[in-house]
PyMOL Python script that loads the backbone (N, CA, C, O; Angstrom):
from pymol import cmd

cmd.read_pdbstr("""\
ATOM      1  N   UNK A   1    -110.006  -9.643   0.072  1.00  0.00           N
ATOM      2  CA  UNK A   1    -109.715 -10.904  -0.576  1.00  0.00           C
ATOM      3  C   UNK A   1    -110.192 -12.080   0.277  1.00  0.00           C
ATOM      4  O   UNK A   1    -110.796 -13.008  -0.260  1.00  0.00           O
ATOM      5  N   UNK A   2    -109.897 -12.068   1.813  1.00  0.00           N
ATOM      6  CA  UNK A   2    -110.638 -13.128   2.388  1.00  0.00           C
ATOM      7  C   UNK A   2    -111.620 -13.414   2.871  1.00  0.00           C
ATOM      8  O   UNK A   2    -112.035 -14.467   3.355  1.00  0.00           O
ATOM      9  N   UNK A   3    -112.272 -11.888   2.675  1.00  0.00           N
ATOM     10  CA  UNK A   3    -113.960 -11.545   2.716  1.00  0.00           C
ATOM     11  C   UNK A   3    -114.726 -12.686   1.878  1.00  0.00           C
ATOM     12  O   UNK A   3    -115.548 -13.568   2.128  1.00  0.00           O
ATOM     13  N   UNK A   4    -113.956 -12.158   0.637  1.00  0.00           N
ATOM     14  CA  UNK A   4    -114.334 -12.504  -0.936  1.00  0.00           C
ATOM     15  C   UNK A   4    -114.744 -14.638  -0.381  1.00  0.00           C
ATOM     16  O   UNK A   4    -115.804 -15.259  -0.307  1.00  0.00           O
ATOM     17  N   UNK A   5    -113.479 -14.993  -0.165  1.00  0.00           N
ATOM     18  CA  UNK A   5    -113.650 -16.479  -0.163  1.00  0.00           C
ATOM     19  C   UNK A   5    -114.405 -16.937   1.184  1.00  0.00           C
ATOM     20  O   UNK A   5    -114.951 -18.039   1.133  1.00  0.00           O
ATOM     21  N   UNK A   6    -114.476 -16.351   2.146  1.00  0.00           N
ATOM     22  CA  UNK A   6    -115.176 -16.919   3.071  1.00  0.00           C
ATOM     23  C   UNK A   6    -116.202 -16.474   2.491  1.00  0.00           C
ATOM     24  O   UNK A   6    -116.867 -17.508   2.543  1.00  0.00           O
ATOM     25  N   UNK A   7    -116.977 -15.611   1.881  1.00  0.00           N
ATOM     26  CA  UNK A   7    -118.392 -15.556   1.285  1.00  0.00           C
ATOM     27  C   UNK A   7    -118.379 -16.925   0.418  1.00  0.00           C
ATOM     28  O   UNK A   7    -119.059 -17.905   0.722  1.00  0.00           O
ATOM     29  N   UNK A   8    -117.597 -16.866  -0.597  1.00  0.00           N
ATOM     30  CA  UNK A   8    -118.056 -17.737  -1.660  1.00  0.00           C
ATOM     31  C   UNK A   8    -118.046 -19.149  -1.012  1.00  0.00           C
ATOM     32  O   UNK A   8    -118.706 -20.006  -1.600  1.00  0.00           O
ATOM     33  N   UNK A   9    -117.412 -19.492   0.076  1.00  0.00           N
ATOM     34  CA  UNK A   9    -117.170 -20.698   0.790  1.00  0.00           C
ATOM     35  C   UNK A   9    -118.250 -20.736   1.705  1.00  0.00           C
ATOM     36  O   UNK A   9    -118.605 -21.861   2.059  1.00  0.00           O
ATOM     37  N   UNK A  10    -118.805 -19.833   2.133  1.00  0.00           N
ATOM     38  CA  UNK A  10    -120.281 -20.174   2.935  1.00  0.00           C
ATOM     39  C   UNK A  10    -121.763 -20.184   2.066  1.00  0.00           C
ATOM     40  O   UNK A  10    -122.896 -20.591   2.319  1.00  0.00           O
ATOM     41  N   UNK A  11    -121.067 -19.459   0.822  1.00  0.00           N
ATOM     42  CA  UNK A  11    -122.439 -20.069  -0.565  1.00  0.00           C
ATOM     43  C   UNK A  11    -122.226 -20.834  -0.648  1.00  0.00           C
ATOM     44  O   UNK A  11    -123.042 -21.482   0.009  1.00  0.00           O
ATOM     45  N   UNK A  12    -121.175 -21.803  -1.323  1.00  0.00           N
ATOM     46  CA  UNK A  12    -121.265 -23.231  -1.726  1.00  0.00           C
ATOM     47  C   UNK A  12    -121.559 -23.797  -0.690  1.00  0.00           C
ATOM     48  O   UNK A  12    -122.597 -24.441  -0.841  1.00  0.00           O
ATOM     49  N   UNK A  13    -120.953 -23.906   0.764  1.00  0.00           N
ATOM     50  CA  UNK A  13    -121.773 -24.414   1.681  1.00  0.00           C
ATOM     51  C   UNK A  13    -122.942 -24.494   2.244  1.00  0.00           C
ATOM     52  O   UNK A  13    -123.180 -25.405   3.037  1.00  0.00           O
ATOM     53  N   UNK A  14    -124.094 -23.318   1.846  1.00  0.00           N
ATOM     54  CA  UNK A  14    -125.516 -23.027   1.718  1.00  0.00           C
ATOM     55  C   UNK A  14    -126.106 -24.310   0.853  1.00  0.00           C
ATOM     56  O   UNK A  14    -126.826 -25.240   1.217  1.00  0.00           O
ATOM     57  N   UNK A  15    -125.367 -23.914  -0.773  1.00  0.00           N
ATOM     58  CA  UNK A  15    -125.564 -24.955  -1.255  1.00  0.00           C
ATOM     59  C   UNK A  15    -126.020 -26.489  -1.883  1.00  0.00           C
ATOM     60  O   UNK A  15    -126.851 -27.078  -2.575  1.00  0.00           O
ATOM     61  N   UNK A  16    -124.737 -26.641  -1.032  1.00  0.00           N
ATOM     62  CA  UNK A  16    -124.444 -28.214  -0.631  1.00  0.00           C
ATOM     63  C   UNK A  16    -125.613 -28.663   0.205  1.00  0.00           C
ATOM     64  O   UNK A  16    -126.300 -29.660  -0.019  1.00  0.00           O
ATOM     65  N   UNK A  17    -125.787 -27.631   1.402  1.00  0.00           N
ATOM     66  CA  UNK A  17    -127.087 -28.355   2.816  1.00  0.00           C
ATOM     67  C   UNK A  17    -128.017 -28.305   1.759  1.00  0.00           C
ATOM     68  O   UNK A  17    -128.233 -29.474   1.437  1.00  0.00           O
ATOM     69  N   UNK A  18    -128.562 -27.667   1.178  1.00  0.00           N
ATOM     70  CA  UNK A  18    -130.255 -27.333   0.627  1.00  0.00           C
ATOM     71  C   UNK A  18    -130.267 -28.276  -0.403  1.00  0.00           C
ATOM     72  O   UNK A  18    -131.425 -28.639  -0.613  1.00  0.00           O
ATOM     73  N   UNK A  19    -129.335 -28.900  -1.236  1.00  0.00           N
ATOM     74  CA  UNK A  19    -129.468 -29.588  -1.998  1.00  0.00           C
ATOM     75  C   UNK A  19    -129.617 -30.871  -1.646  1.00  0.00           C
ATOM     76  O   UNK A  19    -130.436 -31.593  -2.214  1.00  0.00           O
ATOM     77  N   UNK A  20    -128.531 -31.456  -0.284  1.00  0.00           N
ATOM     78  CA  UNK A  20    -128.637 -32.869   0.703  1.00  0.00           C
ATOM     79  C   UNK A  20    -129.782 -32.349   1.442  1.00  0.00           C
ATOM     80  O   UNK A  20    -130.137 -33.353   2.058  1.00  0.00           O
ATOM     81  N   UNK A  21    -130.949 -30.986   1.918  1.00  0.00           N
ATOM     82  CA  UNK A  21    -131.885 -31.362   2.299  1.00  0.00           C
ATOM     83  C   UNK A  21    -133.026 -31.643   1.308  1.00  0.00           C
ATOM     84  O   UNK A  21    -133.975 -32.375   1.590  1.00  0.00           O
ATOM     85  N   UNK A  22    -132.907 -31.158   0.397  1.00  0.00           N
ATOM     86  CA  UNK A  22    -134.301 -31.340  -1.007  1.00  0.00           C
ATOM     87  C   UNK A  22    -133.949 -32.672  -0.732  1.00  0.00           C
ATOM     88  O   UNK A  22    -134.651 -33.110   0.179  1.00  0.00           O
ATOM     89  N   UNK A  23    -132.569 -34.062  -1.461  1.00  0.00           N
ATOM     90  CA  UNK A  23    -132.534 -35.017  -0.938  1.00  0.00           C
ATOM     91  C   UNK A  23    -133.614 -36.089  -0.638  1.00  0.00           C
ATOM     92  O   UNK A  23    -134.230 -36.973  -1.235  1.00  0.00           O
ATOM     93  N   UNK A  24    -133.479 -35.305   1.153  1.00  0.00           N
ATOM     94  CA  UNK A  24    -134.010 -35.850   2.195  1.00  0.00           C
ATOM     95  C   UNK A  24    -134.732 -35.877   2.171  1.00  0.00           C
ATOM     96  O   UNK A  24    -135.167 -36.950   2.588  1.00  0.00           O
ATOM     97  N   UNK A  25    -135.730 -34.934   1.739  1.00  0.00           N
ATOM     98  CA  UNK A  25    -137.350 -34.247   1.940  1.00  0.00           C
ATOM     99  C   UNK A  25    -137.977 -35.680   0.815  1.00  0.00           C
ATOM    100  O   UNK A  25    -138.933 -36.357   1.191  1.00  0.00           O
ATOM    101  N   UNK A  26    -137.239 -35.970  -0.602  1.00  0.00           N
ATOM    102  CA  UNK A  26    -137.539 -36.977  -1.645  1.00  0.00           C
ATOM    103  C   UNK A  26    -137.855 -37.793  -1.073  1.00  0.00           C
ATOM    104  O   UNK A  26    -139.063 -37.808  -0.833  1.00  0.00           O
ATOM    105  N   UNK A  27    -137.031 -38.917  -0.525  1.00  0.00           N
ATOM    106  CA  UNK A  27    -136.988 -39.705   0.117  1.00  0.00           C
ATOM    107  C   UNK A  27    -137.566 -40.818   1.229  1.00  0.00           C
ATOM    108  O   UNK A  27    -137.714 -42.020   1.451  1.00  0.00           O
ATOM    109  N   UNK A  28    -137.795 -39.326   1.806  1.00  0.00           N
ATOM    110  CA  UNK A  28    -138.571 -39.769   3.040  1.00  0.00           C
ATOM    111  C   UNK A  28    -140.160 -39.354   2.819  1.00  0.00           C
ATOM    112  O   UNK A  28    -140.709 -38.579   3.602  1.00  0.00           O
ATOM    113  N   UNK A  29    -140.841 -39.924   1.709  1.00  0.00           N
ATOM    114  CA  UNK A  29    -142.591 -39.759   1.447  1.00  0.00           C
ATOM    115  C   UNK A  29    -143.208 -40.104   2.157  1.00  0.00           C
ATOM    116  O   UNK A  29    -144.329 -39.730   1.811  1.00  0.00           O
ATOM    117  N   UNK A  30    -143.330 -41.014   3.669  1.00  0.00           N
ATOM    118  CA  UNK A  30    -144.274 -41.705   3.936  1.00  0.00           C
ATOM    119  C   UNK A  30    -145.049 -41.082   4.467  1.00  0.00           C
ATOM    120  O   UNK A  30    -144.759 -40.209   5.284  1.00  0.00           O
ATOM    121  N   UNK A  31    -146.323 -41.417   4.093  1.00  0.00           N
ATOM    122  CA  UNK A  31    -147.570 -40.658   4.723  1.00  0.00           C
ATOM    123  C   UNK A  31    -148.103 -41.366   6.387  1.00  0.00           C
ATOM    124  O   UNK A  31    -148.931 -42.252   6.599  1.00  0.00           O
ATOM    125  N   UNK A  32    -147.697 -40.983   6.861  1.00  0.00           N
ATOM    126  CA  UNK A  32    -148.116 -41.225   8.124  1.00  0.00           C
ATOM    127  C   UNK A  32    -149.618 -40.912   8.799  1.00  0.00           C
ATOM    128  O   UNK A  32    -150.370 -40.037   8.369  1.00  0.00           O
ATOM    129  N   UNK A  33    -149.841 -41.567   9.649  1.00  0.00           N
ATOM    130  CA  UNK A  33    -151.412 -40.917  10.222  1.00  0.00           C
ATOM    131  C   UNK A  33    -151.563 -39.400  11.021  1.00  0.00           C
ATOM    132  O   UNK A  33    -152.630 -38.912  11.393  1.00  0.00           O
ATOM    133  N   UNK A  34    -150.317 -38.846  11.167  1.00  0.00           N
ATOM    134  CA  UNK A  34    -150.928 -37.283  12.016  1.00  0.00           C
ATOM    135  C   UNK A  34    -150.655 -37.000  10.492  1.00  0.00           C
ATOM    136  O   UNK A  34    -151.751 -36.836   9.955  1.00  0.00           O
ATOM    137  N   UNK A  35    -149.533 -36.865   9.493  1.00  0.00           N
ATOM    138  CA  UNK A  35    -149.608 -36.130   8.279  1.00  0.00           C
ATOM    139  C   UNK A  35    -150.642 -36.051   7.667  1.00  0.00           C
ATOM    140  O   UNK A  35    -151.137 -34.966   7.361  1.00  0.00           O
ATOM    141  N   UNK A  36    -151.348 -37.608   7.269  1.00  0.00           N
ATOM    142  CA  UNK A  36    -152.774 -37.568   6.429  1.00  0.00           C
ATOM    143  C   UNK A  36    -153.806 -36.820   7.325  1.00  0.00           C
ATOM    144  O   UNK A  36    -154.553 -36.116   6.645  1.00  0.00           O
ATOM    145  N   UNK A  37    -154.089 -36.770   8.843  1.00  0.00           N
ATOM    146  CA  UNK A  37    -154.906 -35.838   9.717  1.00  0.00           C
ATOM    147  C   UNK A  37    -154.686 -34.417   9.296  1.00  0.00           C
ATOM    148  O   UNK A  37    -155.246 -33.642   8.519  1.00  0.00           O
ATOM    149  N   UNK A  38    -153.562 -34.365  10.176  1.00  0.00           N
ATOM    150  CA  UNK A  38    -153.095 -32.838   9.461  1.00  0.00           C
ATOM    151  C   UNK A  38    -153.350 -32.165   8.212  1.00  0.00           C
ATOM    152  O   UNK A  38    -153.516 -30.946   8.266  1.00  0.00           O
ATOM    153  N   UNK A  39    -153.409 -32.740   7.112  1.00  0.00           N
ATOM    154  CA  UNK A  39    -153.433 -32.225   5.827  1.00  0.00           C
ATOM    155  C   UNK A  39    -154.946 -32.417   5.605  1.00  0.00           C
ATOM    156  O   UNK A  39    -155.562 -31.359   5.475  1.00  0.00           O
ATOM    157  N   UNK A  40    -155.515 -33.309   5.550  1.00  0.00           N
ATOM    158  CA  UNK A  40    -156.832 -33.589   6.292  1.00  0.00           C
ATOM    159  C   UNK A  40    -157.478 -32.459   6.353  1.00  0.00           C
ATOM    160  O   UNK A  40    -157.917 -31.960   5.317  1.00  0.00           O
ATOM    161  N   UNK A  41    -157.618 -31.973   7.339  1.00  0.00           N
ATOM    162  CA  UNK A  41    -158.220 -31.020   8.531  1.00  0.00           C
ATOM    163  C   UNK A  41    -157.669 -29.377   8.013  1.00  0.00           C
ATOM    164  O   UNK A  41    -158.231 -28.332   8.342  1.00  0.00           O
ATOM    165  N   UNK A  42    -156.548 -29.476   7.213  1.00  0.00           N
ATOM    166  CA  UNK A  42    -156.103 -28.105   7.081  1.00  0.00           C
ATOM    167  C   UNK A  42    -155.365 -27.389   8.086  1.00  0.00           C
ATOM    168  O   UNK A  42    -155.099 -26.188   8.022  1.00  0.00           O
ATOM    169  N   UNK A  43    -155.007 -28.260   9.125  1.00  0.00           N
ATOM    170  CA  UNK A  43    -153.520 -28.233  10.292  1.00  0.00           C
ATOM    171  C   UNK A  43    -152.226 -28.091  10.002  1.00  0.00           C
ATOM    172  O   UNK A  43    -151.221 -27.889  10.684  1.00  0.00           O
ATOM    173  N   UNK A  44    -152.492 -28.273   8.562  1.00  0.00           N
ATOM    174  CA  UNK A  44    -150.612 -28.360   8.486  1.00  0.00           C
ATOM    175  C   UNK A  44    -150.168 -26.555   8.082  1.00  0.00           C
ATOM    176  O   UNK A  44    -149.042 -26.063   8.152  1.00  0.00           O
ATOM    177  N   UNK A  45    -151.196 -26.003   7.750  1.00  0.00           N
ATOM    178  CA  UNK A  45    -151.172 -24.781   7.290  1.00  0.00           C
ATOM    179  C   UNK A  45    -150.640 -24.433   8.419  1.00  0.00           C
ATOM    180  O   UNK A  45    -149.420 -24.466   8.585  1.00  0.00           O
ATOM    181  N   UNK A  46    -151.764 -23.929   9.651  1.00  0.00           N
ATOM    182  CA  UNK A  46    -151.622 -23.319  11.058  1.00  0.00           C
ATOM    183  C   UNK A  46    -150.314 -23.827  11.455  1.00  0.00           C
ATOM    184  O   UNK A  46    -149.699 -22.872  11.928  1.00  0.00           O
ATOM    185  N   UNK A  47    -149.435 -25.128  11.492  1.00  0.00           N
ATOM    186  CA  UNK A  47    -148.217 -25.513  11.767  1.00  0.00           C
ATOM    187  C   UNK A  47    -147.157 -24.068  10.769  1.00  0.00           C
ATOM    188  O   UNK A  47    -146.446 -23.133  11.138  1.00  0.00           O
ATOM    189  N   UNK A  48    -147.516 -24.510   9.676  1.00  0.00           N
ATOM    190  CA  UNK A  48    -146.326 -23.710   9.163  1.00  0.00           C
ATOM    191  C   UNK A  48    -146.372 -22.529   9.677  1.00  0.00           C
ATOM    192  O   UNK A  48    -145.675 -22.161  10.622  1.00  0.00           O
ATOM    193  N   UNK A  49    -147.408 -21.684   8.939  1.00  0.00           N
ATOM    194  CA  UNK A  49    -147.837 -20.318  10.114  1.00  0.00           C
ATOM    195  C   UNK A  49    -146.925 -19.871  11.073  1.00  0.00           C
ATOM    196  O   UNK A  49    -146.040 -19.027  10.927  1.00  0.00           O
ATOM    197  N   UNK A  50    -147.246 -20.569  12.153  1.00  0.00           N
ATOM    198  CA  UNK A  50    -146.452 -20.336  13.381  1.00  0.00           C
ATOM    199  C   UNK A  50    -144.944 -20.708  13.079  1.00  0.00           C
ATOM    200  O   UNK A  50    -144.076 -19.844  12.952  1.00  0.00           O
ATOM    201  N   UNK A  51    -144.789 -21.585  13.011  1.00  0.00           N
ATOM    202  CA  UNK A  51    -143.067 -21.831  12.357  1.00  0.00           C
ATOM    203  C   UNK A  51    -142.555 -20.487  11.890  1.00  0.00           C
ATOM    204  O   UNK A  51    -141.612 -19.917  12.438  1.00  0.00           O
ATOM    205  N   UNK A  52    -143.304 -19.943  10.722  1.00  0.00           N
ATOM    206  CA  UNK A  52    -142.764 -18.584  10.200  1.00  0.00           C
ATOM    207  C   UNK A  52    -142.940 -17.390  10.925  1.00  0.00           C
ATOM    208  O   UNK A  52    -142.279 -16.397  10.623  1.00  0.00           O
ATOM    209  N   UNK A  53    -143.873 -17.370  11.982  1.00  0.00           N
ATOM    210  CA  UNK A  53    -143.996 -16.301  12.659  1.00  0.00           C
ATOM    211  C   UNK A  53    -142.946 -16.495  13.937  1.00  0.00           C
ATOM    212  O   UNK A  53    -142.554 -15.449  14.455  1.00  0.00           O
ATOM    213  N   UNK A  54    -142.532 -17.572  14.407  1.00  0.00           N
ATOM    214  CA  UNK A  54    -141.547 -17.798  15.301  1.00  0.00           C
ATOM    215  C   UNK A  54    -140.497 -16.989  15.227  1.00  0.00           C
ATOM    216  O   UNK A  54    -140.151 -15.999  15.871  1.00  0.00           O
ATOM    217  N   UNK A  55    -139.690 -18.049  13.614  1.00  0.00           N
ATOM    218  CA  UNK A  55    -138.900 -17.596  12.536  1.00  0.00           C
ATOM    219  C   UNK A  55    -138.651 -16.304  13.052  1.00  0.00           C
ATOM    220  O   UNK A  55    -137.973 -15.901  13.997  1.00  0.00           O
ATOM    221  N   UNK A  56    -139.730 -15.467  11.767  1.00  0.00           N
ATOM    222  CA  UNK A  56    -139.375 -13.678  11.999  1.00  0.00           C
ATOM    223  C   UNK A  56    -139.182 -13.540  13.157  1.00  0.00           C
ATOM    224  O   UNK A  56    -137.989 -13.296  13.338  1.00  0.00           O
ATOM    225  N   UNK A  57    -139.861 -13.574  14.261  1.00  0.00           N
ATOM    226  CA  UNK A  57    -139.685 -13.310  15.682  1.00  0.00           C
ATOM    227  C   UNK A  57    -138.476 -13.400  15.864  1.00  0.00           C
ATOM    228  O   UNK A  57    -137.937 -12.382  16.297  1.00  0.00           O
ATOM    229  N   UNK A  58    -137.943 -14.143  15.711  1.00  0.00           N
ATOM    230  CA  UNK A  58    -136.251 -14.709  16.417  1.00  0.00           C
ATOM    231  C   UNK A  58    -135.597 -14.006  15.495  1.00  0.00           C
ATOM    232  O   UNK A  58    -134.687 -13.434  16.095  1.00  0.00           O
ATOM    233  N   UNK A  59    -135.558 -13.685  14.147  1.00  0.00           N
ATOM    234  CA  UNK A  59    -134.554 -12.979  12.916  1.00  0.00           C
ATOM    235  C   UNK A  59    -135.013 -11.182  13.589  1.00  0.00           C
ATOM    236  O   UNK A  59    -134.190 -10.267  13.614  1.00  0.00           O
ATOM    237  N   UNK A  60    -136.178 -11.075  13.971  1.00  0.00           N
ATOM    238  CA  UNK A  60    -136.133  -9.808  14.037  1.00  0.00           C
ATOM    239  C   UNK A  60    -135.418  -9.644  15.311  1.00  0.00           C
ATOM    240  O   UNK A  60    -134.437  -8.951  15.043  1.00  0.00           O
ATOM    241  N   UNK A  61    -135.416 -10.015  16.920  1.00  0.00           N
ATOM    242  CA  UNK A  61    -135.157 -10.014  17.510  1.00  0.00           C
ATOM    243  C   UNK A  61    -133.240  -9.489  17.628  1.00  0.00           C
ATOM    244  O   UNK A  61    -132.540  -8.616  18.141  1.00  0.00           O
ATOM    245  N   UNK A  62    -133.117 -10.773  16.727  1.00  0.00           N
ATOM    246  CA  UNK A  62    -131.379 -11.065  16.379  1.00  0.00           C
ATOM    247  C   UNK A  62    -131.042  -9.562  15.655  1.00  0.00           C
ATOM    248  O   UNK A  62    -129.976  -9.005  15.919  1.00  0.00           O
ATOM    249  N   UNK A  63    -131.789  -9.090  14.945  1.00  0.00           N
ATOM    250  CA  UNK A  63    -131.681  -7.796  14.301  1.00  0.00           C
ATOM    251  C   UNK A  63    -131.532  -6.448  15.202  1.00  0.00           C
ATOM    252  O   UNK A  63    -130.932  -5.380  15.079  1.00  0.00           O
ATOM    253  N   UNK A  64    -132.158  -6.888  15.912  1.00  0.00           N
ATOM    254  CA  UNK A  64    -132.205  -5.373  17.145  1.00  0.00           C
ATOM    255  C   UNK A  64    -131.502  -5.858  18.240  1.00  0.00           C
ATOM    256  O   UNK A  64    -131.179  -4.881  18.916  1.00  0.00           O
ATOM    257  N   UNK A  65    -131.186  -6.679  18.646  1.00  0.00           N
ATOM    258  CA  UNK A  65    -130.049  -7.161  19.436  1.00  0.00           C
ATOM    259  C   UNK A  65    -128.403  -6.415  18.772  1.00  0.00           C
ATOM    260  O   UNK A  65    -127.420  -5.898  19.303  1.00  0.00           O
ATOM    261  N   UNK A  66    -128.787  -6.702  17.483  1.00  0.00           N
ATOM    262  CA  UNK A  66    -127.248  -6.422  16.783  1.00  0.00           C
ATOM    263  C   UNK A  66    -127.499  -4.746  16.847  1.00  0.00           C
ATOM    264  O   UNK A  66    -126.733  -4.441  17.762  1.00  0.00           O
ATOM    265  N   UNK A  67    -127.886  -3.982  16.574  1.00  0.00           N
ATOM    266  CA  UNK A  67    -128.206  -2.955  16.360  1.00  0.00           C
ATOM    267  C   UNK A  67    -128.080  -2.161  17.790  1.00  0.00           C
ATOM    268  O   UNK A  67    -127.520  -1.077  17.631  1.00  0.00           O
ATOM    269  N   UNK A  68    -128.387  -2.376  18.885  1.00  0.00           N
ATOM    270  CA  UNK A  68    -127.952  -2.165  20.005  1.00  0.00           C
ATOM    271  C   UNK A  68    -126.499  -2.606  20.410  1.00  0.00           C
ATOM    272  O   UNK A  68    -125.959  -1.792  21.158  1.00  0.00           O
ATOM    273  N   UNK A  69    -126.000  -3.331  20.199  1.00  0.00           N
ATOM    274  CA  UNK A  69    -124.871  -3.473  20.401  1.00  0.00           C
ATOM    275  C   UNK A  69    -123.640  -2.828  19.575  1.00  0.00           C
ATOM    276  O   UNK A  69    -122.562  -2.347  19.925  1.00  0.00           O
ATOM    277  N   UNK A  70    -124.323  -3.043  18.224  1.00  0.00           N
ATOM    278  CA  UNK A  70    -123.243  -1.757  17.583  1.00  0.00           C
ATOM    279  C   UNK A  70    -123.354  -0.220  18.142  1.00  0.00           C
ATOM    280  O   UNK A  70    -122.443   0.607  18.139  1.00  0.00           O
ATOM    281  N   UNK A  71    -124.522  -0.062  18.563  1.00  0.00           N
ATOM    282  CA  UNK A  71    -124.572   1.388  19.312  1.00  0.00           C
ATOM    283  C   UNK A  71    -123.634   1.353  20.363  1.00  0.00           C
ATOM    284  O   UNK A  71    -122.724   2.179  20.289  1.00  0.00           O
ATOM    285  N   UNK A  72    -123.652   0.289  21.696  1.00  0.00           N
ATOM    286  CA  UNK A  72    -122.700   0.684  22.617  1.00  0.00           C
ATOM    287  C   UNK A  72    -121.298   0.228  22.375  1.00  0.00           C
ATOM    288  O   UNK A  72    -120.696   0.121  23.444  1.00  0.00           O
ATOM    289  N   UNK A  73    -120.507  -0.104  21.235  1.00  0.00           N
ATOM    290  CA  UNK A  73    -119.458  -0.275  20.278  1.00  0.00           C
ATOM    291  C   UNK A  73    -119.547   1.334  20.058  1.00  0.00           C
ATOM    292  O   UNK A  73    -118.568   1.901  20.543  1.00  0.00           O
ATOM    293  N   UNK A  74    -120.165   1.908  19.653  1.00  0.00           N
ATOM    294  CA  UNK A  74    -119.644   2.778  18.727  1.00  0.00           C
ATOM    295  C   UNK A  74    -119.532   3.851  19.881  1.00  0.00           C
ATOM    296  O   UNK A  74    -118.619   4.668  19.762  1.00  0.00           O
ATOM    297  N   UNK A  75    -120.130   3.917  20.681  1.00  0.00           N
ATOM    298  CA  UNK A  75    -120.530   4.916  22.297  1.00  0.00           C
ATOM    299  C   UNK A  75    -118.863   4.821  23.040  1.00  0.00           C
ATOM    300  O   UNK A  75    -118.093   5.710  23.401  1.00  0.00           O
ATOM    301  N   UNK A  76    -118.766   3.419  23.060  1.00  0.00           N
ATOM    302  CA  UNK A  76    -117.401   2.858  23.829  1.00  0.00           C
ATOM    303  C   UNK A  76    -116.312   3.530  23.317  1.00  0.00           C
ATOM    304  O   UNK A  76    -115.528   4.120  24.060  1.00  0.00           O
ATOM    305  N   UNK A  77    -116.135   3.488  21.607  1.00  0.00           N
ATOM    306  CA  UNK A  77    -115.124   3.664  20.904  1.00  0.00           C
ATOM    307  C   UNK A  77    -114.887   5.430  21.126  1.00  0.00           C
ATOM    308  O   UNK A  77    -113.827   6.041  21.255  1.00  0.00           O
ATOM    309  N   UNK A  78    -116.477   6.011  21.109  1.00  0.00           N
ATOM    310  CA  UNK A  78    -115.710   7.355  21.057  1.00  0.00           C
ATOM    311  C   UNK A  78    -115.319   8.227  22.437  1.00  0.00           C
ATOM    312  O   UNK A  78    -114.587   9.216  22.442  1.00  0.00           O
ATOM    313  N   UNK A  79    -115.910   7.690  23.488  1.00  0.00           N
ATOM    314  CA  UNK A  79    -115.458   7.710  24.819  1.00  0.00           C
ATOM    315  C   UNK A  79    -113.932   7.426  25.029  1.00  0.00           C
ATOM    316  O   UNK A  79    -113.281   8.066  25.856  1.00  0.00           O
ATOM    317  N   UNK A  80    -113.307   6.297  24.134  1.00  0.00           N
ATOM    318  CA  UNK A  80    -112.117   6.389  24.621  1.00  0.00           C
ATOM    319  C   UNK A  80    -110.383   6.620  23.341  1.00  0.00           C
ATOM    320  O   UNK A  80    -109.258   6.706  23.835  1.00  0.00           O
TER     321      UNK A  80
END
""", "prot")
cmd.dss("prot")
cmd.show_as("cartoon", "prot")
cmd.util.cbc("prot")
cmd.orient("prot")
């Protein structure tokens, strides 16, 4: 049961951010001179790129971090 609401309470809170960031993203149009370069030149691609390869890097990382640690959890538990 309090699984249940802390899920549904960290969706609506997902939410809420993505909707105040779309927002933000509206808002703030101005084209600046590295943006018009960047987009320009075909730089903004190679930016994202790496952003997402970071990204995975760090999500996969966090993934096998957890995964090792439930191993010596579960090693610990039956040792004692």
């Amino acid at each position: 049961m309090i699984n249940r609401r802390i899920a549904y309470f960290l969706f609506s809170l997902a939410l809420v951010f993505t909707s105040l960031m779309a927002q933000a993203q509206q808002q703030n149009t101005e084209k600046g001179p590295v943006n018009e370069m960047l987009r320009s030149n075909g730089k903004i691609y190679v930016v994202v790129v790496v952003l997402v390869i970071i990204f995975i890097g760090i999500i996969l990382y966090l993934i096998r971090l957890d995964r090792k640690i439930s191993k010596l959890e579960h090693q610990q538990q039956s040792k004692s």
